[in-house]
PDB file of N, H, CA, C and O in Angstrom:
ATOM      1  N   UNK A   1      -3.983 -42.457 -39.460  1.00  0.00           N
ATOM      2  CA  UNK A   1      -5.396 -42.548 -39.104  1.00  0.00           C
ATOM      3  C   UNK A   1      -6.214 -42.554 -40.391  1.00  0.00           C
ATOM      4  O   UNK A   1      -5.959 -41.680 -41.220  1.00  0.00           O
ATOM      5  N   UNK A   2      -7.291 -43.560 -40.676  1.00  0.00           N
ATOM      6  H   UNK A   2      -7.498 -44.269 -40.002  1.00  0.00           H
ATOM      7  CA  UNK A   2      -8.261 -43.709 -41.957  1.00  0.00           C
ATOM      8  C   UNK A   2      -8.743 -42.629 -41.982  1.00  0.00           C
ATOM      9  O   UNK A   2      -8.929 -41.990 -40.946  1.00  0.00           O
ATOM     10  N   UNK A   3      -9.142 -42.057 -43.508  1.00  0.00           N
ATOM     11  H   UNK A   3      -8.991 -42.576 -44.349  1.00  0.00           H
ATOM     12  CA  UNK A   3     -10.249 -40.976 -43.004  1.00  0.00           C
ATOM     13  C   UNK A   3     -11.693 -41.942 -43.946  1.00  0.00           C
ATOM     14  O   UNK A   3     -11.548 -42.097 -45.158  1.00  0.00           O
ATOM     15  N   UNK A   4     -12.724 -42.394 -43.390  1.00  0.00           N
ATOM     16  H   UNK A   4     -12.842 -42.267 -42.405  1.00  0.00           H
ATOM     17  CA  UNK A   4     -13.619 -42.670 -43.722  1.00  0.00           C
ATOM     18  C   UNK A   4     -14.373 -41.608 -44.982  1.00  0.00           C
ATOM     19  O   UNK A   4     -14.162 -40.505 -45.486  1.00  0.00           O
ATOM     20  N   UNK A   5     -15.073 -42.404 -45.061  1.00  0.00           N
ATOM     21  H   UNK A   5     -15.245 -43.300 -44.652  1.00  0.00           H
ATOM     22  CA  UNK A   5     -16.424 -41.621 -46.366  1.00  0.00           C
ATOM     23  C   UNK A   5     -17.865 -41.341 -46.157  1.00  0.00           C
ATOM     24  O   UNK A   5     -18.704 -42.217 -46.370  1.00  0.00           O
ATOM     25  N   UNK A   6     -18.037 -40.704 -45.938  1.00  0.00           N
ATOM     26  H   UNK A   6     -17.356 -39.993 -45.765  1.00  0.00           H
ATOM     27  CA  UNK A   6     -19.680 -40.540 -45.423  1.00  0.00           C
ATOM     28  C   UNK A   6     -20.425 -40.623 -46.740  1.00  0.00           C
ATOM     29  O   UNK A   6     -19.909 -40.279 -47.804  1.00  0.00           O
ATOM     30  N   UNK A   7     -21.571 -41.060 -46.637  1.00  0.00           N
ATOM     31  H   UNK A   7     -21.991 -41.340 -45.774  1.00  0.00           H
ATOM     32  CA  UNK A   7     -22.432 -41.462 -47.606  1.00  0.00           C
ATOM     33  C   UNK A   7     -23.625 -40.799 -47.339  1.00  0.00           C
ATOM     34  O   UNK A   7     -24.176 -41.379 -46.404  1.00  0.00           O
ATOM     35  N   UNK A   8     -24.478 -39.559 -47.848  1.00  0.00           N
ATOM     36  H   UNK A   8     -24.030 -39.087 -48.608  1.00  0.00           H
ATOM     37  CA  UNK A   8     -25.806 -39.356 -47.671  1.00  0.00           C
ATOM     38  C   UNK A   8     -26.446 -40.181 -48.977  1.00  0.00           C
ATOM     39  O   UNK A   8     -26.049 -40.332 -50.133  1.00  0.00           O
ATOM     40  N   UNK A   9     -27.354 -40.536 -48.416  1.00  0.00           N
ATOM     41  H   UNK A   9     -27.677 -40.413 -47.477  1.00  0.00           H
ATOM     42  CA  UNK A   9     -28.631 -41.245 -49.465  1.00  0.00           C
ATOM     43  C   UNK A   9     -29.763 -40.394 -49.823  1.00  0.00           C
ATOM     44  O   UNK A   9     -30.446 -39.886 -48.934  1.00  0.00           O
ATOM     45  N   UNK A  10     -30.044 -40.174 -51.228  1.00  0.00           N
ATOM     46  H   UNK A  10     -29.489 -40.587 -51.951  1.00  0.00           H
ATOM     47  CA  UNK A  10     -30.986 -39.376 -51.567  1.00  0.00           C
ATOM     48  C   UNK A  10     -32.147 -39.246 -51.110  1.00  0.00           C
ATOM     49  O   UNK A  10     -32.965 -38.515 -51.667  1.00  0.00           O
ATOM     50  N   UNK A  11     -32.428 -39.950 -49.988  1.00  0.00           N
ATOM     51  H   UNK A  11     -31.763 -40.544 -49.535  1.00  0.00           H
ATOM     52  CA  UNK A  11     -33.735 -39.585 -49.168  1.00  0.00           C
ATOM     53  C   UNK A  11     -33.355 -39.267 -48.201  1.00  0.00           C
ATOM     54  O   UNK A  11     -34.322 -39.212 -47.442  1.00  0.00           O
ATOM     55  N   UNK A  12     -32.248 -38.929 -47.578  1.00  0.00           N
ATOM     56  H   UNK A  12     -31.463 -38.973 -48.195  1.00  0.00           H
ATOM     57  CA  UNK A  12     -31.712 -38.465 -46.326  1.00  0.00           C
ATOM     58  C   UNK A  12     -31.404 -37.162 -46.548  1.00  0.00           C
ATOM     59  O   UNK A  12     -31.599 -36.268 -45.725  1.00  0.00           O
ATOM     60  N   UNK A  13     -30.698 -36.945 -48.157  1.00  0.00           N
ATOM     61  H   UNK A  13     -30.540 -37.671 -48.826  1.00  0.00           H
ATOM     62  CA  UNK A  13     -31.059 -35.654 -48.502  1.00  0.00           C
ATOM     63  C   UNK A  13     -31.791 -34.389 -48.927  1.00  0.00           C
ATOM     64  O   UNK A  13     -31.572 -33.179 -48.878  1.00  0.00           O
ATOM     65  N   UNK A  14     -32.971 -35.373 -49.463  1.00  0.00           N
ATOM     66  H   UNK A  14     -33.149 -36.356 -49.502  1.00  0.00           H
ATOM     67  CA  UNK A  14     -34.272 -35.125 -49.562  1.00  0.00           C
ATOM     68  C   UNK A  14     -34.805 -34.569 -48.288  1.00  0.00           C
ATOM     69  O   UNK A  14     -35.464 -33.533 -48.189  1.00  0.00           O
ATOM     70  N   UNK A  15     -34.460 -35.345 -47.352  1.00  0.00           N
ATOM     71  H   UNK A  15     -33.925 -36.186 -47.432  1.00  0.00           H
ATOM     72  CA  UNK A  15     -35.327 -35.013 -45.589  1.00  0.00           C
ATOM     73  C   UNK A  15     -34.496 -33.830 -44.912  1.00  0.00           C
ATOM     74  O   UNK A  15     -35.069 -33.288 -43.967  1.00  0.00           O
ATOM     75  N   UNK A  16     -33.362 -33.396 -45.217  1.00  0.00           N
ATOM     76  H   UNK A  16     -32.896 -33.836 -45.985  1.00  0.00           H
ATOM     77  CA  UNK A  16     -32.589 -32.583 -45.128  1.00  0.00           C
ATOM     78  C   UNK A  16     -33.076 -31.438 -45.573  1.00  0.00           C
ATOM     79  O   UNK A  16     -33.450 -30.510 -44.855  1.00  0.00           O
ATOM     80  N   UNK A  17     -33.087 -31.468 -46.842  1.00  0.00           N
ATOM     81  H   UNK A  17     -32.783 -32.222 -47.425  1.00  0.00           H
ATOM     82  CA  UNK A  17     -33.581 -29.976 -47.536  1.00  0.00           C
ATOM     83  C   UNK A  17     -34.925 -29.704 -47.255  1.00  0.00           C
ATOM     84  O   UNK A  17     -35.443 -28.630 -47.560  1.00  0.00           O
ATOM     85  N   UNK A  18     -35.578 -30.698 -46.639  1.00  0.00           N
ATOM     86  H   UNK A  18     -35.158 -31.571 -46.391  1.00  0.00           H
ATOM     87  CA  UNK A  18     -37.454 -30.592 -46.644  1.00  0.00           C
ATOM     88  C   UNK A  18     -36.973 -29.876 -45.297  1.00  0.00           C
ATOM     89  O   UNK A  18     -37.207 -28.668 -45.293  1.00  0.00           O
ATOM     90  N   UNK A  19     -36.410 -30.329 -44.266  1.00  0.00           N
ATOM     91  H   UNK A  19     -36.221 -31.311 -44.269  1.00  0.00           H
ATOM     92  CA  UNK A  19     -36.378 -29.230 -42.917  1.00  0.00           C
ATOM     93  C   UNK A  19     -35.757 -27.985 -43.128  1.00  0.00           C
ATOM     94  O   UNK A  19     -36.168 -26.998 -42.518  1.00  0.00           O
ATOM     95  N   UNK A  20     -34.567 -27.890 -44.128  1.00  0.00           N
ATOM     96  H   UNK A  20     -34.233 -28.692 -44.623  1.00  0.00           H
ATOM     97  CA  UNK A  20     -34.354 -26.965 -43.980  1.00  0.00           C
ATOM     98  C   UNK A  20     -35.017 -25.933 -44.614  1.00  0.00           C
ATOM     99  O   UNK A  20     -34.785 -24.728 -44.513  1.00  0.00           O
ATOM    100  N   UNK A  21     -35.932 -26.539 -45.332  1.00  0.00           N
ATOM    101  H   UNK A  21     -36.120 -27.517 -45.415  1.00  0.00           H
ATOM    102  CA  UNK A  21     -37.124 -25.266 -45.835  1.00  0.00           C
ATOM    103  C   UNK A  21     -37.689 -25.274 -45.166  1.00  0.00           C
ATOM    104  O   UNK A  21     -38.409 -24.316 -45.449  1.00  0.00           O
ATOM    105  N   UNK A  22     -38.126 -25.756 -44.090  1.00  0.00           N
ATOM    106  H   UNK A  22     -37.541 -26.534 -43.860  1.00  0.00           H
ATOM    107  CA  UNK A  22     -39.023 -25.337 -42.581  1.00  0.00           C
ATOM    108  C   UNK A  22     -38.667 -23.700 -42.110  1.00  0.00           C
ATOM    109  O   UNK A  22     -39.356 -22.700 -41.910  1.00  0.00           O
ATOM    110  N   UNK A  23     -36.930 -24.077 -42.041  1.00  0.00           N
ATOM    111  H   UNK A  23     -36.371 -24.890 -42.204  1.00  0.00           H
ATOM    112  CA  UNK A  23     -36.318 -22.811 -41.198  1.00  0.00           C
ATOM    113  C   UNK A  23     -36.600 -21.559 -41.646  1.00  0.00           C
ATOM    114  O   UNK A  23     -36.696 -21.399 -42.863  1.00  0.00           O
ATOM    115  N   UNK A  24     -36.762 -20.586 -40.867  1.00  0.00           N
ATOM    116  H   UNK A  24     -36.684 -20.716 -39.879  1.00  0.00           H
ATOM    117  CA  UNK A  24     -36.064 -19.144 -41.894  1.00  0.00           C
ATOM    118  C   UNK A  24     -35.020 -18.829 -42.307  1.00  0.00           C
ATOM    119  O   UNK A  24     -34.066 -19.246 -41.652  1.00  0.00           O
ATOM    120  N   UNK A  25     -34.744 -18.070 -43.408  1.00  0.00           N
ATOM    121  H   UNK A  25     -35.520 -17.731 -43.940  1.00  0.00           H
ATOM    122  CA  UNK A  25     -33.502 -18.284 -43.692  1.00  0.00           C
ATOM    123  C   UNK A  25     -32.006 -18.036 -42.677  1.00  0.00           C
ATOM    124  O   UNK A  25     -30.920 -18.614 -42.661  1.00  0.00           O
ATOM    125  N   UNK A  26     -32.566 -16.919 -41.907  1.00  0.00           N
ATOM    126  H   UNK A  26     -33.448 -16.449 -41.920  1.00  0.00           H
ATOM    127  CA  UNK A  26     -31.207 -16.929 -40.496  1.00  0.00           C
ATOM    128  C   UNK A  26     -30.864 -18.713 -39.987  1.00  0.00           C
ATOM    129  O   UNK A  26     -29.924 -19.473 -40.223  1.00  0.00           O
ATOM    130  N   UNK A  27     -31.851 -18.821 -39.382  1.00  0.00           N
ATOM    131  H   UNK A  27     -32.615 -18.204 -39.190  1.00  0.00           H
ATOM    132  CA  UNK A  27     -31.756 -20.379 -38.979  1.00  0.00           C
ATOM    133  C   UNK A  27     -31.245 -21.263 -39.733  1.00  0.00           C
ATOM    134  O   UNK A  27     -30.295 -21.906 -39.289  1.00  0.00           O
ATOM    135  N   UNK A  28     -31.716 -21.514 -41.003  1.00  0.00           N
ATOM    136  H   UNK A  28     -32.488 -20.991 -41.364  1.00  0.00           H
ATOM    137  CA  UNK A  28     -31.280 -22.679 -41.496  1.00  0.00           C
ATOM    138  C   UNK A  28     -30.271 -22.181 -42.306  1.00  0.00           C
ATOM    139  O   UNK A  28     -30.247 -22.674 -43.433  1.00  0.00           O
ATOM    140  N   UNK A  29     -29.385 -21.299 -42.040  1.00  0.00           N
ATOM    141  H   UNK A  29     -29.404 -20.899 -41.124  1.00  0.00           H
ATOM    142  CA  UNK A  29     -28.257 -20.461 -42.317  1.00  0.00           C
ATOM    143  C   UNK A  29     -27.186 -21.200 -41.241  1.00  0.00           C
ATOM    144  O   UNK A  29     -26.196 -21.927 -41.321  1.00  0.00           O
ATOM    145  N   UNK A  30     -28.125 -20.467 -40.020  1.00  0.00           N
ATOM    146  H   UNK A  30     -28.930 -19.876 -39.955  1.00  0.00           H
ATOM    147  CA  UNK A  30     -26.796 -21.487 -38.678  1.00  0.00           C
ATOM    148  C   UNK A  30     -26.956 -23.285 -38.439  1.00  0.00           C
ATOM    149  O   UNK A  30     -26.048 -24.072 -38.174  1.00  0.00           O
ATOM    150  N   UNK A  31     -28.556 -23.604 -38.653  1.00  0.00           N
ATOM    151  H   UNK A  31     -29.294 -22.964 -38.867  1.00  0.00           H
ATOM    152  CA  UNK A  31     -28.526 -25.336 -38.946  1.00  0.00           C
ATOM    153  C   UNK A  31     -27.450 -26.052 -39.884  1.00  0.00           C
ATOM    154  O   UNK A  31     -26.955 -27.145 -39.609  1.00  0.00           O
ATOM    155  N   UNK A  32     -27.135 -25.279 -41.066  1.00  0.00           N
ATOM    156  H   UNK A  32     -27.537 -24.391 -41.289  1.00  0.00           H
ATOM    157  CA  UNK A  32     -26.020 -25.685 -42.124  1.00  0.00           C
ATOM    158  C   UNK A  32     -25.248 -25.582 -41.534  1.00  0.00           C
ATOM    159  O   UNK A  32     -24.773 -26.637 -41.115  1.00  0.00           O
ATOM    160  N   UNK A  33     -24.727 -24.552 -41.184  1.00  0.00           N
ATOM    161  H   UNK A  33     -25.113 -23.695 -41.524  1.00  0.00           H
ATOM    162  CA  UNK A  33     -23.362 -23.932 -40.520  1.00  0.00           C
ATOM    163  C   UNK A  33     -22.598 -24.815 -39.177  1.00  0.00           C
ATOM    164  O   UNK A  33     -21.430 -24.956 -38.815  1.00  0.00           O
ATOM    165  N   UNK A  34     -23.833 -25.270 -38.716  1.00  0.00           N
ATOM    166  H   UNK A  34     -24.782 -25.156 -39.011  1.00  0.00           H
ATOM    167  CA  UNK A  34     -23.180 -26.278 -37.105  1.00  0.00           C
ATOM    168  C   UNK A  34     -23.199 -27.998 -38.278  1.00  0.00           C
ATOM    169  O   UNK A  34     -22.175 -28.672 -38.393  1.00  0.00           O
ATOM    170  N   UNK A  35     -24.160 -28.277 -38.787  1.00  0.00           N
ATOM    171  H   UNK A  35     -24.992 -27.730 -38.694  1.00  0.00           H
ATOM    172  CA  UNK A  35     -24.389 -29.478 -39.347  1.00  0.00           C
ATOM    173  C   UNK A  35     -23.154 -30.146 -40.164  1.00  0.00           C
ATOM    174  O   UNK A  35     -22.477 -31.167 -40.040  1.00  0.00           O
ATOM    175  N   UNK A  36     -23.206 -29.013 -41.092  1.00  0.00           N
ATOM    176  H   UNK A  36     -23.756 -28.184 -41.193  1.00  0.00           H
ATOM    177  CA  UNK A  36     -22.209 -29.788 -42.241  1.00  0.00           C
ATOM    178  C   UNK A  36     -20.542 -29.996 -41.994  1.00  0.00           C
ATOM    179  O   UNK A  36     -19.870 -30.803 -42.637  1.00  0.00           O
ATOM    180  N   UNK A  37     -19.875 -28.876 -40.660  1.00  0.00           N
ATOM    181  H   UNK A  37     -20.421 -28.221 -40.138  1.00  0.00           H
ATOM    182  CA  UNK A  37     -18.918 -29.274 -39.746  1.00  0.00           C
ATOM    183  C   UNK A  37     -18.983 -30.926 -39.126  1.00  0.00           C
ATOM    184  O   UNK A  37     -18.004 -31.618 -38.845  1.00  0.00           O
ATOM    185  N   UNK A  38     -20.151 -31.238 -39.033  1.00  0.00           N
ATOM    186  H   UNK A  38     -20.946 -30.676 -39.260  1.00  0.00           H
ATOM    187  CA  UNK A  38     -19.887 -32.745 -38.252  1.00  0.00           C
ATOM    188  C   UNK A  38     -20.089 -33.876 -39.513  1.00  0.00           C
ATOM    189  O   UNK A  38     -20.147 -35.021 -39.066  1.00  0.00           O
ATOM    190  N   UNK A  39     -20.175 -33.814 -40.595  1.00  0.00           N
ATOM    191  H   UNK A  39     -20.128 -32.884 -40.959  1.00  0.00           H
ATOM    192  CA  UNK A  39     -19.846 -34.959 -41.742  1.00  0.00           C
ATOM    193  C   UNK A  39     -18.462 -34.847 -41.673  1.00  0.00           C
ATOM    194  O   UNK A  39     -17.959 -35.843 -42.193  1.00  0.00           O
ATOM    195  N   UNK A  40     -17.538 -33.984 -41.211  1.00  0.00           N
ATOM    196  H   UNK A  40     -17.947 -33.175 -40.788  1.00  0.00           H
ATOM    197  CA  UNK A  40     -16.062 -33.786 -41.251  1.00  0.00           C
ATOM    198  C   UNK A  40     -15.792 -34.921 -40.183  1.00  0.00           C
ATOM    199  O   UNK A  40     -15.036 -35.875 -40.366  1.00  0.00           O
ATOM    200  N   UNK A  41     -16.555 -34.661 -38.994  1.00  0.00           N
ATOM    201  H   UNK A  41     -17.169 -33.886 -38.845  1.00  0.00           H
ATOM    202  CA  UNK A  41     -15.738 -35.031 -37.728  1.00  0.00           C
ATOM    203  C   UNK A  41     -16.351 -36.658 -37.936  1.00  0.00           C
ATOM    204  O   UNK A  41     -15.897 -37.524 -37.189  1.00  0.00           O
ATOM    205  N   UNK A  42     -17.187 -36.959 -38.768  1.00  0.00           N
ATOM    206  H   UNK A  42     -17.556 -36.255 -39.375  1.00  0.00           H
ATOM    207  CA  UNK A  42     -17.896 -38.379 -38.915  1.00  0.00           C
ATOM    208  C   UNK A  42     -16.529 -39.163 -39.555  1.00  0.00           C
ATOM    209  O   UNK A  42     -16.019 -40.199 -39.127  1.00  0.00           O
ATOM    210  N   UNK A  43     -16.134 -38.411 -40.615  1.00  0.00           N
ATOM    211  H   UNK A  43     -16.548 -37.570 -40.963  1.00  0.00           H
ATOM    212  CA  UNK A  43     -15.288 -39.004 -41.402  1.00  0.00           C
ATOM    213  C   UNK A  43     -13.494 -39.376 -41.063  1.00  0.00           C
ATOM    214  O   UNK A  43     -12.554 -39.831 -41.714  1.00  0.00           O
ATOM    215  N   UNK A  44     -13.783 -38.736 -39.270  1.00  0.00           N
ATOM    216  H   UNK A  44     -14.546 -38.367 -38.741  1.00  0.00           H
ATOM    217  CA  UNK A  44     -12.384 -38.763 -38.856  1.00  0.00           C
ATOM    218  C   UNK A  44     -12.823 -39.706 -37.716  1.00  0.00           C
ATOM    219  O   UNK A  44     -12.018 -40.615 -37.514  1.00  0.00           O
ATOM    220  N   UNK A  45     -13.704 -39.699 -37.078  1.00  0.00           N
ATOM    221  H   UNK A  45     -14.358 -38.960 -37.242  1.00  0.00           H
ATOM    222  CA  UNK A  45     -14.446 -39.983 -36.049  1.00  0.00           C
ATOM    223  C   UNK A  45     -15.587 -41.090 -35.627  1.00  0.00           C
ATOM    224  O   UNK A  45     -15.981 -41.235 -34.470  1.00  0.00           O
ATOM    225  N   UNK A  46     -16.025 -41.803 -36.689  1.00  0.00           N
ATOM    226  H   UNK A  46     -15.704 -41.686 -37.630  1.00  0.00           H
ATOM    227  CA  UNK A  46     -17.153 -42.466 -37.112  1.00  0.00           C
ATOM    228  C   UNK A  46     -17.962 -42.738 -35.845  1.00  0.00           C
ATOM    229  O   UNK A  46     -19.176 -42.551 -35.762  1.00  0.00           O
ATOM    230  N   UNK A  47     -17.247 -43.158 -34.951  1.00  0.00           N
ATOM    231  H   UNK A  47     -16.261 -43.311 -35.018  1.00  0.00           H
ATOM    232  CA  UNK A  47     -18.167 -43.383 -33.577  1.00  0.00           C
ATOM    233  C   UNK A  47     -18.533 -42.344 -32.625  1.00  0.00           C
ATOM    234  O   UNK A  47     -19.194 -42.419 -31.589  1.00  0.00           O
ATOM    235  N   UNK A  48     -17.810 -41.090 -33.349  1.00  0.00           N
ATOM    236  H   UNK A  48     -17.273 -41.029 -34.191  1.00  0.00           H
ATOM    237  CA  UNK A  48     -17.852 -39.938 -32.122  1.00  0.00           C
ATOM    238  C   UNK A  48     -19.576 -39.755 -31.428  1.00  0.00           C
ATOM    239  O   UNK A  48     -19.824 -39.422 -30.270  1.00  0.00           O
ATOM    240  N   UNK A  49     -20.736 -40.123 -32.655  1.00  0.00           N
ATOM    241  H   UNK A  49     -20.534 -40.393 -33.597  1.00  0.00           H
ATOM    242  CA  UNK A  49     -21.986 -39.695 -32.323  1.00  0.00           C
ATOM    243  C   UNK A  49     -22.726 -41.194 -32.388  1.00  0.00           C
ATOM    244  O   UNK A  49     -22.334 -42.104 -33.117  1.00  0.00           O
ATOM    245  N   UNK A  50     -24.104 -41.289 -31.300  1.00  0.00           N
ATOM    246  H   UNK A  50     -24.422 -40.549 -30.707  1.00  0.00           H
ATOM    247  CA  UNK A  50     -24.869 -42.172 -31.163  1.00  0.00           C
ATOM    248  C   UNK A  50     -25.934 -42.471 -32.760  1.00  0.00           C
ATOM    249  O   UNK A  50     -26.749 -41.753 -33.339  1.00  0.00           O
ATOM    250  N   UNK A  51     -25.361 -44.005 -33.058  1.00  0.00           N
ATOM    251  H   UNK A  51     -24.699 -44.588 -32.587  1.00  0.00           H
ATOM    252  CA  UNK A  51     -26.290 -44.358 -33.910  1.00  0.00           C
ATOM    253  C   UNK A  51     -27.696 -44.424 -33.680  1.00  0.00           C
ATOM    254  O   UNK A  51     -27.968 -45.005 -32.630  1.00  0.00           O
ATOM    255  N   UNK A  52     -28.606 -44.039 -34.287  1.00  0.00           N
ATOM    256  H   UNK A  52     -28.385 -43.567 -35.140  1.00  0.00           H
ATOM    257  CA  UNK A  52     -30.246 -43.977 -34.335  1.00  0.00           C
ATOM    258  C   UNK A  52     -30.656 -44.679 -35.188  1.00  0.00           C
ATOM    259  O   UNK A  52     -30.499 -44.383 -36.372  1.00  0.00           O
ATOM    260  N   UNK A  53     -31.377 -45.950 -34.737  1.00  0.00           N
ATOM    261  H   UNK A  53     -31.505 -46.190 -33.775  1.00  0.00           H
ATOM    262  CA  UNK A  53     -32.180 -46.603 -35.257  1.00  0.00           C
ATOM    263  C   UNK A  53     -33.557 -46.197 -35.569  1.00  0.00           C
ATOM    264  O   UNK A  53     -33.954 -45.333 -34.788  1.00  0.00           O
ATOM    265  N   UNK A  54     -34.324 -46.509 -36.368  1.00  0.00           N
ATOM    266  H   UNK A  54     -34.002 -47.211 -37.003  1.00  0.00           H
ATOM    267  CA  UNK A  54     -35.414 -45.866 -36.618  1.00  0.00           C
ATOM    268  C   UNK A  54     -36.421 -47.227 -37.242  1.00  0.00           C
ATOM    269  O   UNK A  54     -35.961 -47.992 -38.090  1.00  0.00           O
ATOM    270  N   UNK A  55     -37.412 -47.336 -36.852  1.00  0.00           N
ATOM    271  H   UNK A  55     -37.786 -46.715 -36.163  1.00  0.00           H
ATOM    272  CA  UNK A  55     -38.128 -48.653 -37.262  1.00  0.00           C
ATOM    273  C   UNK A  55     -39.685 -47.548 -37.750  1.00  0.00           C
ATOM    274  O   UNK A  55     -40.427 -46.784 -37.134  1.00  0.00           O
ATOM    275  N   UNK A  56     -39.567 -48.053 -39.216  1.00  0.00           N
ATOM    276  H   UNK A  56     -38.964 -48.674 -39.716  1.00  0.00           H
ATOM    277  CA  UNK A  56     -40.847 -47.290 -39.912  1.00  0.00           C
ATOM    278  C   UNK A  56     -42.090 -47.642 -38.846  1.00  0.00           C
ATOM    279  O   UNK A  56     -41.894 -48.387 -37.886  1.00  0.00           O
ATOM    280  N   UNK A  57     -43.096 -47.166 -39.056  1.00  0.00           N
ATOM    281  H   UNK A  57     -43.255 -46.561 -39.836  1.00  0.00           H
ATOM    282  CA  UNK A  57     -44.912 -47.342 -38.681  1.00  0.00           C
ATOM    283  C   UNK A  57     -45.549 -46.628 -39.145  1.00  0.00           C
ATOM    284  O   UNK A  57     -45.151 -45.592 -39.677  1.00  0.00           O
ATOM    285  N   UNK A  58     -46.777 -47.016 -39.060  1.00  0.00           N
ATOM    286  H   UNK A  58     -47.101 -47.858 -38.628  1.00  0.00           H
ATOM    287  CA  UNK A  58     -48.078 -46.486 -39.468  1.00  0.00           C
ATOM    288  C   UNK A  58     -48.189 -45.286 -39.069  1.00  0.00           C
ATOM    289  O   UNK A  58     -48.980 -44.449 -39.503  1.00  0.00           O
ATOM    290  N   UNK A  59     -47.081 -45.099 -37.884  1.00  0.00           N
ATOM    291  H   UNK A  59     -46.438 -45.779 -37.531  1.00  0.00           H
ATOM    292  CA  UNK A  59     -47.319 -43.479 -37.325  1.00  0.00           C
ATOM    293  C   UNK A  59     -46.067 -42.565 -37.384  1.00  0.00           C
ATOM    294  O   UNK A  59     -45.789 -41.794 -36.466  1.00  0.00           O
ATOM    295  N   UNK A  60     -45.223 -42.709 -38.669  1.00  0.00           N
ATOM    296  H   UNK A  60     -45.449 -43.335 -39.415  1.00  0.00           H
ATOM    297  CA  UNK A  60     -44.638 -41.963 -38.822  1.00  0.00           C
ATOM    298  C   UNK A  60     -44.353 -40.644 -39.034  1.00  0.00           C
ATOM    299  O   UNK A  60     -44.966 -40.113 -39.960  1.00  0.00           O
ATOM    300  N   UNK A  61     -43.241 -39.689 -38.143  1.00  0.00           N
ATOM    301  H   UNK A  61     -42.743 -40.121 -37.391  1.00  0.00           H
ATOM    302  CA  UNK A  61     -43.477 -38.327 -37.963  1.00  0.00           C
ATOM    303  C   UNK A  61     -41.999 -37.973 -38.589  1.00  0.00           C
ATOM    304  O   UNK A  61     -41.633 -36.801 -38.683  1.00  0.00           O
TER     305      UNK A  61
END
């Protein structure tokens, strides 16, 4: 079985660390903790989760 490569892009990681300074630290203690388990299962799994498209606008949130 391949094991794929996941790729974060420095603005994906950027948007990453910007939420997780939202959290308090308990939270974005367990947000890491469930999150960074599934770049594992991406890299065994690639289709296991629904791709999200995202189309920029003027009203971006």
């Amino acid at each position: 079985m391949p094991i794929f490569k996941v790729i974060v892009t420095d603005n994906a990681d950027s948007d990453l660390a910007k939420a997780i300074g939202y959290l308090s630290d308990r939270n974005a203690q367990k947000f890491s903790e469930e999150l960074f388990p599934k770049y594992e299962n991406i890299k065994l799994m690639p289709k296991l989760y629904q791709r999200i498209y995202y189309e920029k606008t003027h009203t971006d949130y």
